[in-house]
N, C-alpha and C positions, 0 to 999 in steps of 0.2 A: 559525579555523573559524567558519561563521555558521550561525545557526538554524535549521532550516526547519520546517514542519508536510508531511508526507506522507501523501494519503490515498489508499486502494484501494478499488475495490469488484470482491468474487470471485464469480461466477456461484453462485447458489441451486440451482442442481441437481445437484451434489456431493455426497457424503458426509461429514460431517460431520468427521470426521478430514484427509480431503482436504482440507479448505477451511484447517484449522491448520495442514497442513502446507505449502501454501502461504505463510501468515501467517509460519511460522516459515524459510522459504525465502529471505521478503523480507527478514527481523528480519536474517537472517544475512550477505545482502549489505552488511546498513550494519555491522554490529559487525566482518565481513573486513576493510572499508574503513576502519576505528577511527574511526566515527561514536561520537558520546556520544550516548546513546537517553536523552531525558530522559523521554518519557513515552511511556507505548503504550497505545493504547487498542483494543478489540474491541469495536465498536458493535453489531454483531447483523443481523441483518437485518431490511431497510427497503425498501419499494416507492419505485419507482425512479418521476421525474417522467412520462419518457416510456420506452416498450420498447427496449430496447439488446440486438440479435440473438435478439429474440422473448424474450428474459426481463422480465418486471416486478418482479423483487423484485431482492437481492443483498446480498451481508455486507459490512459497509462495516467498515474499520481505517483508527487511524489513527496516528501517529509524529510523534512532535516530538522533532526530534535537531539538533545539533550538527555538522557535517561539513565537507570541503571540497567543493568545485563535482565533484571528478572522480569520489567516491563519489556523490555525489545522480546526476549524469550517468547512471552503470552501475545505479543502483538505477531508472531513468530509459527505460534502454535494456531493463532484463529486464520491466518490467511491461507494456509497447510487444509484447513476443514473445511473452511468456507468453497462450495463450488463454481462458485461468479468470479473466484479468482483464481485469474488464469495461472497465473506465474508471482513469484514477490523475490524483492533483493534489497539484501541487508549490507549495508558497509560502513566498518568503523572510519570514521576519518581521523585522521591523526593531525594532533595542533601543533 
């Protein structure tokens, strides 16, 4: 398995419940996929550099895990569909 960091950012005008359950939506795609979730972080919400579909703010998470390629892929493909997420980034890190 290799490392990655994974970040989201979920649209600001959500309800506050919504926006964790999202978070916990994502969580759940890696731990299905027996990613190791080294850290997790819920950064808050943060004004965005330019507007991304008329919002300027958004709750940014982020995940440093463990995985193989075909969980990060699926964890890859659902944040692409899912519309409450605004943007995602994937980075391998190197040991």
């Amino acid at each position: 398995m290799k490392k990655y960091e994974l970040m989201f950012i979920v649209r600001s005008d959500l309800q506050e419940q919504e926006i964790k359950n999202i978070a916990e939506t994502m969580k759940k795609v890696l731990t299905d996929g027996k990613a190791n979730i080294i850290e997790e972080k819920a950064i808050g919400q943060k004004e965005l550099a330019y507007e991304i579909n008329k919002m300027k703010t958004g709750y940014y998470f982020l995940y440093v895990v463990e995985a193989t390629s075909e969980v990060i892929s699926e964890f890859e493909r659902l944040t692409r569909i899912n519309e409450n997420i605004l943007r995602h980034l994937t980075v391998k890190v190197e040991n």
